[in-house]
C-alpha distance (Angstrom), angle and dihedral (degrees) to the residues before:
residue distance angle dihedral
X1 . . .
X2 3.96 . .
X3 3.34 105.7 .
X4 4.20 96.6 -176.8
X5 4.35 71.0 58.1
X6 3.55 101.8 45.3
X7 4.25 84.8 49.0
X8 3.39 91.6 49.2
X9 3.41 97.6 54.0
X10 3.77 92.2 51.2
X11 3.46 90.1 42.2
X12 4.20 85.5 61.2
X13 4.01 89.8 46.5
X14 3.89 94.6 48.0
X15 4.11 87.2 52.7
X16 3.67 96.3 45.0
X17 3.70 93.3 44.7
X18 3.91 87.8 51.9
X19 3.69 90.2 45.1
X20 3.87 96.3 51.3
X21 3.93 82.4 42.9
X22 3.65 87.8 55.2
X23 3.99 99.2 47.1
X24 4.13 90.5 45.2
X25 3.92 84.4 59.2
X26 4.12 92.0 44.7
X27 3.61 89.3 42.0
X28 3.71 91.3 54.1
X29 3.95 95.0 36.6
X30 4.12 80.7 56.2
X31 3.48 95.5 56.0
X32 3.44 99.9 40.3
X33 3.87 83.9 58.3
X34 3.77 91.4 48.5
X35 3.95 86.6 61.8
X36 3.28 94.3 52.2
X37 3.74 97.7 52.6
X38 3.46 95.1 49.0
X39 4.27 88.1 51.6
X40 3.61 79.9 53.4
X41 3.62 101.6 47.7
X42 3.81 92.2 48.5
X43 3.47 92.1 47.3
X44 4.29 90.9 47.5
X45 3.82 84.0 48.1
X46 4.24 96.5 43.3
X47 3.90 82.7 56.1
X48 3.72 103.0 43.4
X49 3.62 88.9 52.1
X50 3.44 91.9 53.7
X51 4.05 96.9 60.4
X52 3.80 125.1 -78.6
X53 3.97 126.6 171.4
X54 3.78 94.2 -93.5
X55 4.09 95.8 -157.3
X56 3.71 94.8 58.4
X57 3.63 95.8 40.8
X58 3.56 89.4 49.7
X59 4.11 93.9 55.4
X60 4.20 94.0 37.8
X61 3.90 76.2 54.2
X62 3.52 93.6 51.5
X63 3.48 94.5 49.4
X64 3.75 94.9 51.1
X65 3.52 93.1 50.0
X66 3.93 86.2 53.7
X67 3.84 89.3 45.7
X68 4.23 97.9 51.9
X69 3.98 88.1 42.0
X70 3.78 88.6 66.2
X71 3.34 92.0 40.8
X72 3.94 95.0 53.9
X73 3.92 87.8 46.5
X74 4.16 85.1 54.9
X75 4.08 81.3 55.0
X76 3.57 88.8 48.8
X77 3.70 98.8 56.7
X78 3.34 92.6 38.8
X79 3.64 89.5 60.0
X80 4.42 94.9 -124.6
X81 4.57 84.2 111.1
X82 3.53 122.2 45.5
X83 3.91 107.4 -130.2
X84 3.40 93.1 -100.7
X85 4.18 88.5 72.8
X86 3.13 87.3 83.7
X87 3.58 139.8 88.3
């Protein structure tokens, strides 16, 4: 037998066993983030429904839409969001 080949092939089933690894754990870092926007939205929409002064929300809102855009445009350049991220 080859044994560069038989290392090779290993070598291919060590990296795709890390990389499925690695995707499980994003996967489940993903949803785990899903959950807690939801919480959040619930909670944002409990609140608004129970009376908020609608003109100030409306610019602090504005201003942290503002804020996160930049931010996403940082993740752009620094290559963590395809272009596309952002809008």
């Amino acid at each position: 037998m080859n044994d560069a080949h038989d290392n090779g092939a290993d070598d291919k089933a060590r990296l795709r066993k890390f990389n499925t690894d690695n995707a499980i754990q994003a996967f489940q870092t993903l949803e785990k983030a899903r959950l807690r926007l939801d919480e959040a939205e619930y909670q944002l929409e409990k609140t608004i429904g129970m009376g908020i002064d609608k003109e100030r929300y409306d610019e602090q809102a504005e201003d942290i839409l503002k804020e996160y855009k930049r931010k996403r445009w940082g993740a752009v350049k620094a290559g963590k969001l395809p272009r596309g991220k952002v809008a």
